[in-house]
SEGU-424675 format. One record per atom (N, C-alpha, C): residue in three letters; x negated, y, z; atom name. Coordinates in Angstrom, 3 decimals, padded with zeros to 6 digits. Example, Ala and Ser with C-alpha at 12.3 -4.5 7.8 and 13.67 -1.06 7.14 Angstrom:
<numars>
('ALA' (-013.190 -005.690 007.800) 'N')
('ALA' (-012.300 -004.500 007.800) 'CA')
('ALA' (-013.200 -003.300 007.800) 'C')
('SER' (-012.850 -002.250 007.080) 'N')
('SER' (-013.670 -001.060 007.140) 'CA')
('SER' (-012.900 000.030 007.870) 'C')
</numars>
This chain:
<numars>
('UNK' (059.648 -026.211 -079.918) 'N')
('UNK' (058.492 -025.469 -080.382) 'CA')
('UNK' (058.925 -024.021 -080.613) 'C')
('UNK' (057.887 -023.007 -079.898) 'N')
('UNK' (058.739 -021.591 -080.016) 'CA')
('UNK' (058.047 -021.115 -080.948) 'C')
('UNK' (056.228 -021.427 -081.409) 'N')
('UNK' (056.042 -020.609 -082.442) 'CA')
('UNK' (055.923 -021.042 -083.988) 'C')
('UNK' (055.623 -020.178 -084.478) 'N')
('UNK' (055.537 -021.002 -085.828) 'CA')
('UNK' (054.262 -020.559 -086.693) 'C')
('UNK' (053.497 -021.379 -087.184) 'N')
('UNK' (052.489 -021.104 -088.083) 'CA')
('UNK' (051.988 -019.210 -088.620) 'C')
('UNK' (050.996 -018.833 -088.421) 'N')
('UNK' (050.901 -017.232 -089.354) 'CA')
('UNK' (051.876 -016.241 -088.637) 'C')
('UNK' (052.695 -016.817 -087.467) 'N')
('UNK' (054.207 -015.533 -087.235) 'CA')
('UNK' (053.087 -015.084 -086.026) 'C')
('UNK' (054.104 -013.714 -085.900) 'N')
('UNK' (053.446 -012.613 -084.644) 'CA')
('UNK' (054.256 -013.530 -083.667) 'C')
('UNK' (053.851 -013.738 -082.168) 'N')
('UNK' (054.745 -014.178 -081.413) 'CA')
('UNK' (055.751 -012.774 -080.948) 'C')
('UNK' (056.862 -012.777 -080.454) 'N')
('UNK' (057.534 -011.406 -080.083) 'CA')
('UNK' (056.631 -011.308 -078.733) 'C')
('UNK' (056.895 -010.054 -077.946) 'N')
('UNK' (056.377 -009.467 -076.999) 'CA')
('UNK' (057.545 -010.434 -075.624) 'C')
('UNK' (058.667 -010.905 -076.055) 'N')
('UNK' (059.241 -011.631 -074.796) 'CA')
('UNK' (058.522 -013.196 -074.373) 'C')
('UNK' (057.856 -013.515 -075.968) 'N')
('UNK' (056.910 -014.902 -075.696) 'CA')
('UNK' (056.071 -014.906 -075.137) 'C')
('UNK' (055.448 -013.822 -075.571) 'N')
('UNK' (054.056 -013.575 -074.548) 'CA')
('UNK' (054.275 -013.010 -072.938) 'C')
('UNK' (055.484 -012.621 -072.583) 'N')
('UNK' (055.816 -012.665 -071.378) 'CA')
('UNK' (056.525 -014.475 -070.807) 'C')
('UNK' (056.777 -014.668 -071.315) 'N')
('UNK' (057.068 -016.217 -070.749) 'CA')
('UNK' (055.835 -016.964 -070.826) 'C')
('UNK' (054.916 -016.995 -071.822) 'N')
('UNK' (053.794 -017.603 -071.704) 'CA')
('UNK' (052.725 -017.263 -070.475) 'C')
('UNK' (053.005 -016.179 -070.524) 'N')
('UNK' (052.086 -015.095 -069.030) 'CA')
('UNK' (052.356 -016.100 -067.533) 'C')
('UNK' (054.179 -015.890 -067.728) 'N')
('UNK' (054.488 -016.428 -066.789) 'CA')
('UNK' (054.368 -018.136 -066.236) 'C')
('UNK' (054.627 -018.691 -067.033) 'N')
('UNK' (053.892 -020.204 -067.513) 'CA')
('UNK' (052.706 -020.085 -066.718) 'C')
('UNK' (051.722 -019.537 -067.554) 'N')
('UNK' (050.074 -019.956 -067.419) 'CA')
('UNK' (049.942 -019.643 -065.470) 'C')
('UNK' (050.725 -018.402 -065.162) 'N')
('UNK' (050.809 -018.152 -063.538) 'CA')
('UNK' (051.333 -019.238 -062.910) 'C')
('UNK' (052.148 -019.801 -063.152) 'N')
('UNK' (053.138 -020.811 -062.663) 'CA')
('UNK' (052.329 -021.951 -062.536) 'C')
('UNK' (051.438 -022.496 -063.855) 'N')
('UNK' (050.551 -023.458 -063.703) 'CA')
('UNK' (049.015 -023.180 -062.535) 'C')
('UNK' (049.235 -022.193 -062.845) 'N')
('UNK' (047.501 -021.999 -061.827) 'CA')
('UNK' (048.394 -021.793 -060.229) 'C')
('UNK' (049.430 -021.640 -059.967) 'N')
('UNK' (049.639 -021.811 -058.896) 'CA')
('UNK' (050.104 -023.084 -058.286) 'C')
('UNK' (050.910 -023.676 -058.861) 'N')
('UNK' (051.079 -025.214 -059.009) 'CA')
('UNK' (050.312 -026.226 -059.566) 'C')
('UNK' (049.139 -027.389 -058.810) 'N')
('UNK' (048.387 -027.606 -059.571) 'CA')
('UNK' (049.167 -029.266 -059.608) 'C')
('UNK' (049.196 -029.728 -060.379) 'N')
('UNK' (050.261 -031.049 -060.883) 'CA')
('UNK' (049.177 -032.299 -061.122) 'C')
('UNK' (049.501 -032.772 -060.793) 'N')
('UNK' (048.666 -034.273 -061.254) 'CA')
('UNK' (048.854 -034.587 -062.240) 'C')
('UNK' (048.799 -035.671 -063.590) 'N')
('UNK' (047.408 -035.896 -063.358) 'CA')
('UNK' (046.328 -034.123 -063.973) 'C')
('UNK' (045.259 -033.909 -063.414) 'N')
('UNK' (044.350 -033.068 -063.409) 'CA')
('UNK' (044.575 -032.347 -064.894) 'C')
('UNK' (044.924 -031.188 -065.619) 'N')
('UNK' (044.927 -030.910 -066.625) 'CA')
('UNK' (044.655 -029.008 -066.649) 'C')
('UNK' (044.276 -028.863 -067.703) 'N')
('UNK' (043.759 -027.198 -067.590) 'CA')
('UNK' (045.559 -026.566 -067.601) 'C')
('UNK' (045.273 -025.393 -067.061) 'N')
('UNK' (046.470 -024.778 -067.093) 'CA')
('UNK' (046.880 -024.272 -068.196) 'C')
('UNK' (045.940 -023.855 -069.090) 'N')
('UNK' (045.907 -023.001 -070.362) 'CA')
('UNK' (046.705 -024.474 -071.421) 'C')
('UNK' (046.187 -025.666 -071.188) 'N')
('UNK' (046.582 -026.157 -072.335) 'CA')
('UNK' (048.557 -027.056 -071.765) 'C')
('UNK' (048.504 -027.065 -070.588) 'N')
('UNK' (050.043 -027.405 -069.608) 'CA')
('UNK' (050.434 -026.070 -070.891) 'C')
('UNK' (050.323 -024.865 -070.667) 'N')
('UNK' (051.035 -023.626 -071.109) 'CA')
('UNK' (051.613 -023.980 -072.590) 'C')
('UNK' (050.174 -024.099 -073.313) 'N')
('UNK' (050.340 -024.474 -075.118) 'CA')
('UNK' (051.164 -025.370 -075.258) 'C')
('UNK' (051.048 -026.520 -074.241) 'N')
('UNK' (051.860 -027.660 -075.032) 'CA')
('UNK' (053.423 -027.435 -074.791) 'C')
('UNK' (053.351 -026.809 -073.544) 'N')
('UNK' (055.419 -026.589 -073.454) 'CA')
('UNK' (055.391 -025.562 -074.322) 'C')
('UNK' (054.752 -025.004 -074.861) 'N')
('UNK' (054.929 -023.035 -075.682) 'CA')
('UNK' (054.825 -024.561 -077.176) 'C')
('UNK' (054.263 -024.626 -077.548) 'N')
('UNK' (054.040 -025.321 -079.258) 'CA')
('UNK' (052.775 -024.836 -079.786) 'C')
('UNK' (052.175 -024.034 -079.234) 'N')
('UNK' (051.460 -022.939 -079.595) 'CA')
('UNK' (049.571 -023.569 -078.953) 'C')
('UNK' (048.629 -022.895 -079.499) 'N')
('UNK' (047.793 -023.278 -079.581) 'CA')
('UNK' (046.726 -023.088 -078.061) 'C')
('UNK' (045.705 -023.514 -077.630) 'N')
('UNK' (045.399 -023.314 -076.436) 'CA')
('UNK' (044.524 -021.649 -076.394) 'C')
('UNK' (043.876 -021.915 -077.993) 'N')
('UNK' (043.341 -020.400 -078.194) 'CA')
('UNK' (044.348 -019.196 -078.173) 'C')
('UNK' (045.823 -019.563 -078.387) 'N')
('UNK' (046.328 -018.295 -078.462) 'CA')
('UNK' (046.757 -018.071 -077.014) 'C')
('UNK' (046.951 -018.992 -075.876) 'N')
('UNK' (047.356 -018.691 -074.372) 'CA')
('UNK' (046.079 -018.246 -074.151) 'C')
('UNK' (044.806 -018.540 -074.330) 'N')
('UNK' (044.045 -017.567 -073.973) 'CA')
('UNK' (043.818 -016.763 -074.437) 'C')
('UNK' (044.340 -015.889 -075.321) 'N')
('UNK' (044.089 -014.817 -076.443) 'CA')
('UNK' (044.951 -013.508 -075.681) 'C')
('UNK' (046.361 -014.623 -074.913) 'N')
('UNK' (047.169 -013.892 -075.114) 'CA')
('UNK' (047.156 -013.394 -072.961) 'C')
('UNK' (046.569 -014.203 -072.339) 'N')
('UNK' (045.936 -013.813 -070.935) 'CA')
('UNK' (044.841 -013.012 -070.690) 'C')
('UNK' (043.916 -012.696 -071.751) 'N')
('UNK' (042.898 -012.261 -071.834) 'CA')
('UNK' (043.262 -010.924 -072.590) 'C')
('UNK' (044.312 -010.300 -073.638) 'N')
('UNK' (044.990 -008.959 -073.504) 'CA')
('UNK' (045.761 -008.990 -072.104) 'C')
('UNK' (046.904 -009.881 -071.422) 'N')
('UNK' (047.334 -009.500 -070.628) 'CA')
('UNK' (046.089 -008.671 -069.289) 'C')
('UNK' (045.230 -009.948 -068.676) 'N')
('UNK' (044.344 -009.146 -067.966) 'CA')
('UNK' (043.431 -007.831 -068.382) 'C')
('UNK' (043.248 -007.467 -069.322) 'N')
('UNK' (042.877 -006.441 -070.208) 'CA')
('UNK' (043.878 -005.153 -069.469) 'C')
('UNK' (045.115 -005.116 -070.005) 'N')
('UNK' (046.087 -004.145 -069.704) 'CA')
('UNK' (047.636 -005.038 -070.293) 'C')
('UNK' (048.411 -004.759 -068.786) 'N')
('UNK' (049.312 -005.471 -069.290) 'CA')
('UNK' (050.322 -005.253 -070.061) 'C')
('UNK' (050.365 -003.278 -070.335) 'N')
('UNK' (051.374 -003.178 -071.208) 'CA')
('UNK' (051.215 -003.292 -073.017) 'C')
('UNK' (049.749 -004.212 -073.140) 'N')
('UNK' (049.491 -005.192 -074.694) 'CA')
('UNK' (050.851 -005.723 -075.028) 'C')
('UNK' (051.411 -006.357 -074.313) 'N')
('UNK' (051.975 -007.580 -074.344) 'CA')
('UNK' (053.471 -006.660 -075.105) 'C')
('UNK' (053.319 -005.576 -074.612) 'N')
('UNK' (054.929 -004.892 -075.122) 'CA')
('UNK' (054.742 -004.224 -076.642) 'C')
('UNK' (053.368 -004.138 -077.121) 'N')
('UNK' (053.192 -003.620 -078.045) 'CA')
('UNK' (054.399 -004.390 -079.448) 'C')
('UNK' (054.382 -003.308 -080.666) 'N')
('UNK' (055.195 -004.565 -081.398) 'CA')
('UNK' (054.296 -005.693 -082.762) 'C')
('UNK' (055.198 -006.131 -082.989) 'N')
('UNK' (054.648 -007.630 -083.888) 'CA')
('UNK' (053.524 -006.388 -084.526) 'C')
('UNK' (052.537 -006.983 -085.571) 'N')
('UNK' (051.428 -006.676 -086.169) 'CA')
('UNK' (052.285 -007.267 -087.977) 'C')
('UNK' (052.224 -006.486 -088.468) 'N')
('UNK' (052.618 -006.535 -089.661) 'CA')
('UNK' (051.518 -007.350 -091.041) 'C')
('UNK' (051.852 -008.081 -090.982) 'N')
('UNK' (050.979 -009.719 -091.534) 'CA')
('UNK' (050.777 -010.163 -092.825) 'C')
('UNK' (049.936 -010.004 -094.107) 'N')
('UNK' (049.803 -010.113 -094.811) 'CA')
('UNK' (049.825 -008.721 -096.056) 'C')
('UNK' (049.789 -009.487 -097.241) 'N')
('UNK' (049.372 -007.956 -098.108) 'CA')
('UNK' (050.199 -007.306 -097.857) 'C')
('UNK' (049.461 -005.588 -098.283) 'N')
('UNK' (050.603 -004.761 -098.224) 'CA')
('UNK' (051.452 -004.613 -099.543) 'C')
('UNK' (053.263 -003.853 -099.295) 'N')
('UNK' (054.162 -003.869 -100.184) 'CA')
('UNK' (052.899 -002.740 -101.630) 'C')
('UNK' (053.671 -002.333 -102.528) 'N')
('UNK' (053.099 -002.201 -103.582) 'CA')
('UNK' (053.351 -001.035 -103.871) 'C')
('UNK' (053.022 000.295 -104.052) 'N')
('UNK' (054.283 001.213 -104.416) 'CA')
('UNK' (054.626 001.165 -105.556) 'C')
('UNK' (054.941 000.732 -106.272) 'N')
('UNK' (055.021 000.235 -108.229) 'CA')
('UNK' (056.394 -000.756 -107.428) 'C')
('UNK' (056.226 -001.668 -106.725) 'N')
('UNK' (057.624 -002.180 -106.602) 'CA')
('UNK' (058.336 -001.984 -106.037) 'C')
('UNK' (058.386 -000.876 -104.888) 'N')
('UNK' (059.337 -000.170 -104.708) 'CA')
('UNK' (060.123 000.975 -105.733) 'C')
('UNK' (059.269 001.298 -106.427) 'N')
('UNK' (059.920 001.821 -107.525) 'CA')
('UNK' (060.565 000.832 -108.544) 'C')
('UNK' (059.969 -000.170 -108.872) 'N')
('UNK' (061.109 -000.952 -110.000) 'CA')
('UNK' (061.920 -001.345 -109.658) 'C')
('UNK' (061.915 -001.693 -107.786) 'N')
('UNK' (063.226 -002.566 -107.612) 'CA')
('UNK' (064.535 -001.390 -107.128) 'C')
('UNK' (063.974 000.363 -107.519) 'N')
('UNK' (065.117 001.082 -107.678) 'CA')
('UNK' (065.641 001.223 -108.936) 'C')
('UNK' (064.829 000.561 -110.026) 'N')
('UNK' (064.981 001.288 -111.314) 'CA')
('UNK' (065.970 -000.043 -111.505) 'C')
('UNK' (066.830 000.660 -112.587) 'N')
('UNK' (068.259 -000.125 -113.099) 'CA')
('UNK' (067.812 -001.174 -114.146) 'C')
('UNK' (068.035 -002.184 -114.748) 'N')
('UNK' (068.173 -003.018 -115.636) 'CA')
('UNK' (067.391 -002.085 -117.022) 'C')
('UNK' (068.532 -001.189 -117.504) 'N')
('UNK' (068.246 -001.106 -118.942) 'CA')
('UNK' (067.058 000.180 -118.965) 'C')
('UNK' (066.665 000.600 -117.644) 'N')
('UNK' (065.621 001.511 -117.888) 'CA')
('UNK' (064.371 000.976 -117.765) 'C')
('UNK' (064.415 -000.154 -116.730) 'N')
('UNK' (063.489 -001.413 -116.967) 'CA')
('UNK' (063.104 -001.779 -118.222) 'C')
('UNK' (064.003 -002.561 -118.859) 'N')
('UNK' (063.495 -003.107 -120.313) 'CA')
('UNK' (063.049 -001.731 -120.985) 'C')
('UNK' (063.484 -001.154 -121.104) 'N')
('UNK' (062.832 -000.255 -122.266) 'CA')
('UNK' (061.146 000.625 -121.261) 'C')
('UNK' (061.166 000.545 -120.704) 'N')
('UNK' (059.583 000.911 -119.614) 'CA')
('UNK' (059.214 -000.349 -119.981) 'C')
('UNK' (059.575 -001.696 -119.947) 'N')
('UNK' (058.741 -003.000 -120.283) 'CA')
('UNK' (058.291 -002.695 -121.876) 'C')
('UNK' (059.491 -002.308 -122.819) 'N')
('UNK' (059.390 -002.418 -124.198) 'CA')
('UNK' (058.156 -001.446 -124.882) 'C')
('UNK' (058.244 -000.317 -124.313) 'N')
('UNK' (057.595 000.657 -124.103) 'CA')
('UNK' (055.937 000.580 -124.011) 'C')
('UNK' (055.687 -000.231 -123.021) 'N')
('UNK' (054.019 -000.705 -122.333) 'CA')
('UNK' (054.189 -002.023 -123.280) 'C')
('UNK' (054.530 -002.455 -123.893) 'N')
('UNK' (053.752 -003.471 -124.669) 'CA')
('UNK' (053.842 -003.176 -126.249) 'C')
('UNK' (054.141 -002.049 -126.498) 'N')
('UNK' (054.180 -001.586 -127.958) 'CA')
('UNK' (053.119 -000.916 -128.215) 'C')
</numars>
């Protein structure tokens, strides 16, 4: 299984998957099966995302090189600052806001 739940696939998956889904529509295999879902099941991956991911390719194919999409909330700027701040300047900024 190459993908995994919520992850960006990399831009080399979606070139092997490309290549797959070509490979299947040119080779048609018995018994009778869609090409899109031959693709998903050797990929791990879902039948909506081989077509998600043929449907940017035919679109324009240099989609596919774009990079991952950055996934979930964004960082905080409050914790990039505490996780520079030292121990004992911490506690007393904690001691501080609750007095």
């Amino acid at each position: 299984m190459i993908s995994s739940r919520g992850k960006a696939l990399s831009p080399e998956i979606k070139r092997l998957i490309v290549s797959a889904k070509h490979y299947f529509d040119n080779n048609k295999l018995t018994p009778k099966e869609p090409s899109a879902k031959r693709t998903a099941d050797a990929f791990g991956v879902g039948i909506a995302t081989v077509k998600r991911i043929m449907a940017d390719y035919n679109r324009n194919p240099n989609l596919l090189d774009r990079p991952k999409k950055m996934r979930g909330r964004p960082v905080h700027a409050l914790a990039h600052r505490i996780k520079k701040l030292s121990a004992p300047t911490l506690e007393r900024l904690i001691t501080r806001e609750n007095t």
